[in-house]
GUDO-120210 format. One record per residue (C-alpha): residue in one letter; residue number from 1; x, y, z. Coordinates in steps of 0.2 Angstrom, whole numbers. Each point is the difference from the previous one (the first is absolute). Layout:
// residues N
> a|NUM|X|Y|Z
...
//
This chain:
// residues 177
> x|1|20|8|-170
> x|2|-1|18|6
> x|3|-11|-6|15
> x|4|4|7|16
> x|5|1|-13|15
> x|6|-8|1|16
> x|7|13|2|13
> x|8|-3|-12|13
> x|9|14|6|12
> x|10|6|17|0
> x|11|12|7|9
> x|12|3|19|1
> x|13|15|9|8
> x|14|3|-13|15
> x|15|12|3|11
> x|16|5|-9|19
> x|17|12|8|11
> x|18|8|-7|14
> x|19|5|13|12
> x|20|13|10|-11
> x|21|1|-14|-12
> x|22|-10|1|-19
> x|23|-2|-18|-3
> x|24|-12|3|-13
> x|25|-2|17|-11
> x|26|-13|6|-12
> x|27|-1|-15|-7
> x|28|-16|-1|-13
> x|29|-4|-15|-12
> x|30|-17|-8|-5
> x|31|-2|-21|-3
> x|32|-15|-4|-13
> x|33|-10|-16|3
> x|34|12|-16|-3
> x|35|13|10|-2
> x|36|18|-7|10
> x|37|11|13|4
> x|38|16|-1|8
> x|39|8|13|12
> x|40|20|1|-3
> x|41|11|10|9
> x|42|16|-3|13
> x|43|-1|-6|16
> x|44|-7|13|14
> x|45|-12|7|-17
> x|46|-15|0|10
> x|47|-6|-16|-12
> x|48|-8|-10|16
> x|49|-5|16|8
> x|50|-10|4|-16
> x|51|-6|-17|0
> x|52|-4|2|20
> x|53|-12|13|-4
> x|54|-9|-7|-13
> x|55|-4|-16|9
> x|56|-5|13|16
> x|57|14|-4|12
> x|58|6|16|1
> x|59|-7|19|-3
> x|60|8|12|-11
> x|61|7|17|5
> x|62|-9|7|-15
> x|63|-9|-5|-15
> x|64|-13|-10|-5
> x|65|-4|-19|-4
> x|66|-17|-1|-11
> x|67|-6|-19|-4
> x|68|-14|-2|-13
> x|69|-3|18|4
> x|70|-1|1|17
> x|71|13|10|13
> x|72|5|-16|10
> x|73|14|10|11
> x|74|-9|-3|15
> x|75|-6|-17|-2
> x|76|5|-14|9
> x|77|10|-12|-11
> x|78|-15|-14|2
> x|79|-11|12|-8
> x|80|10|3|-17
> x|81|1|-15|-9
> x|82|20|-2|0
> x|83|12|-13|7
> x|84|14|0|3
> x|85|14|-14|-2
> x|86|15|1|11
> x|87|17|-7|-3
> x|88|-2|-16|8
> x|89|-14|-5|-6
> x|90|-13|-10|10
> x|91|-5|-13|-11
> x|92|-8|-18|7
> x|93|15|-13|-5
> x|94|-13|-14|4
> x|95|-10|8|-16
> x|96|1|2|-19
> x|97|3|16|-8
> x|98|-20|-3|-6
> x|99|-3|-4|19
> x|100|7|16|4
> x|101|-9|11|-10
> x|102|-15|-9|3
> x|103|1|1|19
> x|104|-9|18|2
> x|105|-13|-5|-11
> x|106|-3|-15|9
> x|107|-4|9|14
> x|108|-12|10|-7
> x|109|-9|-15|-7
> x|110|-2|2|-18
> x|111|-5|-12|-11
> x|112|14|-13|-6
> x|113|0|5|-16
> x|114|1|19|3
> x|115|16|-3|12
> x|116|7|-10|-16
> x|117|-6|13|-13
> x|118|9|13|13
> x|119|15|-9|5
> x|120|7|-4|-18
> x|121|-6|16|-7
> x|122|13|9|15
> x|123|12|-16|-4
> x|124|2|9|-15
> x|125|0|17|3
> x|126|15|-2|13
> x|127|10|-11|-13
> x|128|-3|-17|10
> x|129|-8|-11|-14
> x|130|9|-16|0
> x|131|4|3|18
> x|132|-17|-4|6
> x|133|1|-17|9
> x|134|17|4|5
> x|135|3|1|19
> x|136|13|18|7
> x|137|13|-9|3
> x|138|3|-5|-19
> x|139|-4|19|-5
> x|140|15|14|-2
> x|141|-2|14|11
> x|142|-7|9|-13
> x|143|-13|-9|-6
> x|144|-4|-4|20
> x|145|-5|19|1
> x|146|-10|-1|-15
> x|147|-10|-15|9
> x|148|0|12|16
> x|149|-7|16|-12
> x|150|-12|-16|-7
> x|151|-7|-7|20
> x|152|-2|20|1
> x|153|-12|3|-13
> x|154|-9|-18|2
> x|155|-2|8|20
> x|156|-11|14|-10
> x|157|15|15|0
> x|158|-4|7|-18
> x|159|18|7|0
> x|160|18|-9|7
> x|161|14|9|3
> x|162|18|-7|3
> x|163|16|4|9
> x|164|11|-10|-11
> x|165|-10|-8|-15
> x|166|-3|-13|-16
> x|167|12|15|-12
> x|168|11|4|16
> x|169|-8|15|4
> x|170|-13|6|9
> x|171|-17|-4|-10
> x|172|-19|7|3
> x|173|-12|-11|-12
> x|174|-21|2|0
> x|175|-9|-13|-5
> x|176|-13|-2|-16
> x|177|-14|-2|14
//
């Protein structure tokens, strides 16, 4: 109570034109450590576009994008820790939603019993539990982004963002790690 939380992503006064068009204006916010936050707003809002420069995939006209305290504006996106999960989702339908999330950690070689600790623990986070040995095909669409946000952090992105997420909306979600 009365602590004041480290902002883990900060953004200050971003904007993205494209040609005579403001996609994206002044916009400011800040998401704390474990915080999930949703971005609402109609269609043509500049939601993706927000997302888009987060994760690195496009520059803004102005402003600044800071992650755990660093000015990451001209950073490529493999460098700042985010992922991205696109509308269709690029899930293995041969694997489990466990399999899934497991798969970047598997690659990296961890021990079995860290990709389990890992894996559930993001099982979790994105609202899968129970869902774990499920395959995609028996998951909604919204709970098939949330095991895409899920194979993007087990992959080591320490953020996902989403075009069309778990809620609906666009989402951004740090980890605990």
């Amino acid at each position: 109570e009365g602590k004041c939380m480290i902002m883990h992503i900060e953004v200050k006064g971003l904007t993205k034109s494209f040609g005579d068009f403001q996609a994206v204006q002044d916009v400011s916010f800040g998401i704390q450590k474990g915080q999930l936050i949703g971005l609402l707003g109609p269609s043509g809002g500049g939601k993706t576009s927000i997302l888009r420069m987060l994760a690195g995939l496009e520059s803004p006209t102005s402003g600044d994008i800071i992650i755990h305290g660093n000015r990451v504006n001209d950073q490529p996106p493999q460098e700042r820790g985010i992922g991205f999960v696109f509308q269709n989702y690029a899930l293995f339908k041969h694997m489990t939603v466990f399999d899934n999330v497991a798969f970047g950690l598997k690659v990296k070689k961890l021990s079995k019993s860290a990709i389990r600790e890992r894996v559930m623990s993001l099982i979790e986070l994105t609202g899968l539990k129970g869902f774990e040995h499920r395959y995609p095909a028996q998951l909604s669409g919204g709970h098939e982004a949330a095991g895409g946000a899920g194979e993007d952090a087990g992959a080591g992105a320490r953020c996902a963002a989403a075009r069309r997420a778990v809620l609906g909306s666009g989402y951004a979600y740090q980890d605990a790690a």
